[in-house]
Backbone bond lengths (Angstrom), bond angles and torsions (degrees), N, CA, C in turn:
res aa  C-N    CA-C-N  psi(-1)  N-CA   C-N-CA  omega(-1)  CA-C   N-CA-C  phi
1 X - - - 1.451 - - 1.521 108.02 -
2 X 1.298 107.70 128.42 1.854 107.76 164.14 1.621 103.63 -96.88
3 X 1.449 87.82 139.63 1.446 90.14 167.88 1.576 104.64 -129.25
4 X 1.666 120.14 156.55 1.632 130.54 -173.37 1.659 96.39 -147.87
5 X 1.674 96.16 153.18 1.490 105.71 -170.50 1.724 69.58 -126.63
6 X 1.719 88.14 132.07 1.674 110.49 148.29 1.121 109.28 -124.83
7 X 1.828 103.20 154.64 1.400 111.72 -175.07 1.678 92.11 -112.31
8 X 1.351 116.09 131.37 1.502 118.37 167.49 1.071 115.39 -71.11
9 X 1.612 119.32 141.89 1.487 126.22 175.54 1.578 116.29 -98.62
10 X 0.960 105.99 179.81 1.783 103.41 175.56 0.980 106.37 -90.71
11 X 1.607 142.44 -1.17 1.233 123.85 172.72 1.885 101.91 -78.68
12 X 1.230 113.28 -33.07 1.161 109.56 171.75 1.476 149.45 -44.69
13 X 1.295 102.12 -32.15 1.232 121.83 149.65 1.697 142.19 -57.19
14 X 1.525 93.15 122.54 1.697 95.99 -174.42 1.354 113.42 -87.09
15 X 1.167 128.63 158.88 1.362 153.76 177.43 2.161 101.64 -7.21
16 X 1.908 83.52 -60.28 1.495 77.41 -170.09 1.361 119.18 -88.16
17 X 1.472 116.56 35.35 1.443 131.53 160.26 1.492 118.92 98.90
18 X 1.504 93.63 -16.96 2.007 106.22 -173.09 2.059 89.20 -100.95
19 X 1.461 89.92 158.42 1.695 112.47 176.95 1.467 98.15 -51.33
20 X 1.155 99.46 132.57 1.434 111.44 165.88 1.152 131.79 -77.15
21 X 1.268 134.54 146.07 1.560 132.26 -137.70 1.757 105.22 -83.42
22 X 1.524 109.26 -12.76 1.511 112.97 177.30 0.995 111.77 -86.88
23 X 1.729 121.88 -16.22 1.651 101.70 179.34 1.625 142.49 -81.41
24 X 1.720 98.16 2.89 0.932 153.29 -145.35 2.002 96.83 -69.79
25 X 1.798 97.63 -59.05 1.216 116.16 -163.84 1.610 93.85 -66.11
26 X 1.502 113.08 -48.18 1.403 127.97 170.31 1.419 108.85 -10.86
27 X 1.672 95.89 -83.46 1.271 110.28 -167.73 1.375 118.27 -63.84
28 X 1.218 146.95 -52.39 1.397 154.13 140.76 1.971 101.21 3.24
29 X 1.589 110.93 -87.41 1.057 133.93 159.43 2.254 106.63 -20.67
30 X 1.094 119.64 -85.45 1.432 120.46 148.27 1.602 117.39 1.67
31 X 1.365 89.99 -71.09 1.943 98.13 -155.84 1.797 95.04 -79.50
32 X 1.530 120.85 -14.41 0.998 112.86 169.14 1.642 133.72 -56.94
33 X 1.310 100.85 -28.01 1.697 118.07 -156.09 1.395 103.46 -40.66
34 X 1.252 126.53 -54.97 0.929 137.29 160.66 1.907 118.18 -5.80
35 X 1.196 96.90 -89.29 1.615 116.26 167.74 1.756 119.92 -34.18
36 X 1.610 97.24 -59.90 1.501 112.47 -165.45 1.800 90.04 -70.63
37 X 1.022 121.55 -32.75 1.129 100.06 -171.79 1.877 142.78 -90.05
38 X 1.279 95.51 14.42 1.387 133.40 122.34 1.359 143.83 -39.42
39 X 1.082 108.50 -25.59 1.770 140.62 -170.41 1.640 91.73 -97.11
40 X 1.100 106.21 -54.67 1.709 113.93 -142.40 1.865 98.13 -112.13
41 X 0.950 103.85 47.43 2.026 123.97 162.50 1.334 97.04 -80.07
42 X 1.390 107.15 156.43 1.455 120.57 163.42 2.030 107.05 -71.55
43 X 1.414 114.81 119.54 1.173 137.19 175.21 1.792 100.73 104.69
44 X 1.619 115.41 -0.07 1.388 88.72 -169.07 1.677 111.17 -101.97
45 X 0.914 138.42 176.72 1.536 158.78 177.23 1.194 122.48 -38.27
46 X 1.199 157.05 125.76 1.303 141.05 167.70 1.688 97.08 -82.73
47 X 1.896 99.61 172.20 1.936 103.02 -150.88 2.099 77.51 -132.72
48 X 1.127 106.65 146.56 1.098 128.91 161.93 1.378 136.69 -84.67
49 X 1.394 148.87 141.09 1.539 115.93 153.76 1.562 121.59 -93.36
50 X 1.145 118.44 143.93 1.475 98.06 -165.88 1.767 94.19 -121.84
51 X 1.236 124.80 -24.09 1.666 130.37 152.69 1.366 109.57 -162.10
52 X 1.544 88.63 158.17 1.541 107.45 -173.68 1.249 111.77 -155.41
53 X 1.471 125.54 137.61 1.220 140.99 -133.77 1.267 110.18 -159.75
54 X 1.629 123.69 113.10 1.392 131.27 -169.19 1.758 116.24 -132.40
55 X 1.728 90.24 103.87 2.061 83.51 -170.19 1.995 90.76 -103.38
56 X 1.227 68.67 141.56 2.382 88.59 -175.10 1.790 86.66 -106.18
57 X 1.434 101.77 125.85 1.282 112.73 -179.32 1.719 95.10 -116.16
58 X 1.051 130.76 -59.23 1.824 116.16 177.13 1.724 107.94 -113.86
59 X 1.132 120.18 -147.11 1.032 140.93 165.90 1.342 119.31 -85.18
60 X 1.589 128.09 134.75 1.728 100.07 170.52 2.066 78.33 -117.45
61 X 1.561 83.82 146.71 1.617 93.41 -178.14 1.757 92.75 -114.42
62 X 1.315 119.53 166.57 1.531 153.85 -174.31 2.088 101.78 -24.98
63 X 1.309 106.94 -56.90 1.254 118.47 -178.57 2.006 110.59 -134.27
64 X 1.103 115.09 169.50 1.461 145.72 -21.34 1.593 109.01 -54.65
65 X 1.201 120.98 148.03 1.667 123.80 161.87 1.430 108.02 -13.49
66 X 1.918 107.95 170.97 1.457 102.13 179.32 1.603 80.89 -108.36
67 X 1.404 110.51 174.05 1.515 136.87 137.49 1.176 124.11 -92.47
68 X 1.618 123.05 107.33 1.512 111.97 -174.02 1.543 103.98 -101.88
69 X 1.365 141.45 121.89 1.276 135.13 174.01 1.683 116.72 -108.96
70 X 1.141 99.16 123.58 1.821 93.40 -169.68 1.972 99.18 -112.69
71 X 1.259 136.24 163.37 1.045 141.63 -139.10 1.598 93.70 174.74
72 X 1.188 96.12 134.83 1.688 115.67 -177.84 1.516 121.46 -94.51
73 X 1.288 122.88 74.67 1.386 115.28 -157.39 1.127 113.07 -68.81
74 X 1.484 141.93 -68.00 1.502 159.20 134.48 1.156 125.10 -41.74
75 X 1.185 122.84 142.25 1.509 139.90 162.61 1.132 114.90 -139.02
76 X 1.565 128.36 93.68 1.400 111.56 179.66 1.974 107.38 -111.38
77 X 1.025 103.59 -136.09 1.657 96.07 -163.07 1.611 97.03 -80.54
78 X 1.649 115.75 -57.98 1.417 95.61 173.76 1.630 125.38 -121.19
79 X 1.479 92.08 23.37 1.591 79.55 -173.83 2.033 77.87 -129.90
80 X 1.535 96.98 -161.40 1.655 111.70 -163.83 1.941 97.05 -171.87
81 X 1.475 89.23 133.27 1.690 97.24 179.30 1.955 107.88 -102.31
82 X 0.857 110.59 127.67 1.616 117.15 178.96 2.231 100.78 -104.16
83 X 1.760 82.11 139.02 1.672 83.43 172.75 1.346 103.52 -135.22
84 X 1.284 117.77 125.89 1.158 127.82 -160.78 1.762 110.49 -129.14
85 X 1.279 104.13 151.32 1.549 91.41 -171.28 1.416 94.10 -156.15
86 X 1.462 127.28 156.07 1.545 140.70 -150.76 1.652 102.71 -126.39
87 X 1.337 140.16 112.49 0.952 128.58 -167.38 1.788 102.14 -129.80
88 X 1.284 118.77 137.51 1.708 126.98 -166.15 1.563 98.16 -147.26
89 X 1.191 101.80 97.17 1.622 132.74 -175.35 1.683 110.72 37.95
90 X 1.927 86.05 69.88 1.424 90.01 151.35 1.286 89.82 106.44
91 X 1.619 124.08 -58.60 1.489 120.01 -145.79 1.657 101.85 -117.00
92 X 1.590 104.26 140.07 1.263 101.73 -175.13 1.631 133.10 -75.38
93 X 1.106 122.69 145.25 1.531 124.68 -120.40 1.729 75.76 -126.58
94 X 1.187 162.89 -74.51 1.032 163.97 3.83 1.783 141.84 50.54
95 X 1.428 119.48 159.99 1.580 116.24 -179.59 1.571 97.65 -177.54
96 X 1.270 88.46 153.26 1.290 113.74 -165.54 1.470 125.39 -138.03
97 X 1.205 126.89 150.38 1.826 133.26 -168.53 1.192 111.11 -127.08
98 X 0.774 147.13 132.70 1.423 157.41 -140.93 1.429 126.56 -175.25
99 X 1.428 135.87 83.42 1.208 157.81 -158.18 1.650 97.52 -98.16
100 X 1.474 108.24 124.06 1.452 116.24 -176.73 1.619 93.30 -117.59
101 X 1.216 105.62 166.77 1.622 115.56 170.70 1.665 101.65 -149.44
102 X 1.321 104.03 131.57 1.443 123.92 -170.59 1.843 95.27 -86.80
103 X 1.103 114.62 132.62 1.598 113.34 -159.91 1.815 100.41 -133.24
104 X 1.353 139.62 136.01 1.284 135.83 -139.63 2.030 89.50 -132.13
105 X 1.346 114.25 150.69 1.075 104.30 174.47 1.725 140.43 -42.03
106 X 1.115 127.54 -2.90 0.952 149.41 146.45 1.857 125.42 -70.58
107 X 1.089 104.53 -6.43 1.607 112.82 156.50 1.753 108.54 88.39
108 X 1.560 90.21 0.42 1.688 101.41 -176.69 1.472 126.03 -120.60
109 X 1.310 120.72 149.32 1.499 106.31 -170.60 1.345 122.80 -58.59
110 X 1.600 85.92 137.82 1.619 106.46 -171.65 1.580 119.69 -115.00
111 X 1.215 123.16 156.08 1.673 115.80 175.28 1.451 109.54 -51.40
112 X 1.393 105.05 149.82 1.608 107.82 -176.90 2.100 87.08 -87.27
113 X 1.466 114.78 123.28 1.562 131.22 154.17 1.616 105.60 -20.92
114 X 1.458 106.23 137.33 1.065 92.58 176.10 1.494 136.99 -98.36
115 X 1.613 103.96 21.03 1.455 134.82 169.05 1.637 98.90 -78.11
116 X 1.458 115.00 -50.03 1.563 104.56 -172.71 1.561 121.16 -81.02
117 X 1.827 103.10 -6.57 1.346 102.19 -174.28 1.803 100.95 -84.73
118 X 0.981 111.90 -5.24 1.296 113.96 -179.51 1.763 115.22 -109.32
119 X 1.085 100.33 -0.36 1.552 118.28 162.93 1.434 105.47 -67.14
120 X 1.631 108.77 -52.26 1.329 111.55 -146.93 1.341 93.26 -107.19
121 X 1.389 127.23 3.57 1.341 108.48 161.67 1.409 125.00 -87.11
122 X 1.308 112.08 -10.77 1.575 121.39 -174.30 1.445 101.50 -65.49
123 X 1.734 106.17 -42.61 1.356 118.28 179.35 2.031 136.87 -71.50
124 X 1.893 93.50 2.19 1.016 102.30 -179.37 1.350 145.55 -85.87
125 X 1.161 158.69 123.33 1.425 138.77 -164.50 1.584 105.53 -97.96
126 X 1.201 119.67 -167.80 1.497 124.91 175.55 1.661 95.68 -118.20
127 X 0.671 139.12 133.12 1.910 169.48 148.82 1.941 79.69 -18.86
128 X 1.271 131.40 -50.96 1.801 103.23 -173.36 1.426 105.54 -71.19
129 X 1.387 134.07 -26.45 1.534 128.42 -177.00 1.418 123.63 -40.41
């Protein structure tokens, strides 16, 4: 599991004072860097999105920090599912799904390397956790 602390800014904020529901993908995207950048070595693959999926369970307001926790659900031959979830003191705030596809010079899906498939297995959980 990776986990990332963001601090919300005030530009983030919508009208009715809580984070606005677009910054959402942002941050997700953010706490990833980590991961993607694995992908993006000299000789390695560029990554696709192929869906992405964002459920808002409360409000996140200005402070405390978030908790972003990302988790490797899937690994298949060339793509990989990420589960990610947004946590604001304690309680989960949001989560998100995120389907990547490993894409080969030819612009089409390609086997995930087998340096990154072992990236992303360190990062994986099992579906009963």
């Amino acid at each position: 599991m990776l986990t990332s602390t963001i601090y919300p800014r005030i530009d983030d904020l919508g009208p009715a004072g809580h984070v606005h529901n677009t910054v959402l993908p942002s941050w997700f995207q953010q706490a990833r860097g980590a991961l993607l950048a694995e992908f993006f070595k000299p000789n390695a693959l560029p990554l696709m999105v192929k869906e992405y999926t964002v459920t808002f369970h409360r409000e996140i307001v200005m402070s405390p920090p978030i908790t972003i926790q990302i988790q490797v659900q899937n690994v298949g031959n060339s793509s990989f599912t990420l589960h990610e979830q947004a946590f604001q003191d304690g309680r989960l705030s949001a989560e998100s799904t995120v389907v990547y596809i490993n894409v080969g010079p030819d612009h089409r899906p390609a086997p995930i390397p087998p340096a990154q498939r072992e990236f992303l297995a360190t990062h994986q959980v099992s579906m009963a956790e």
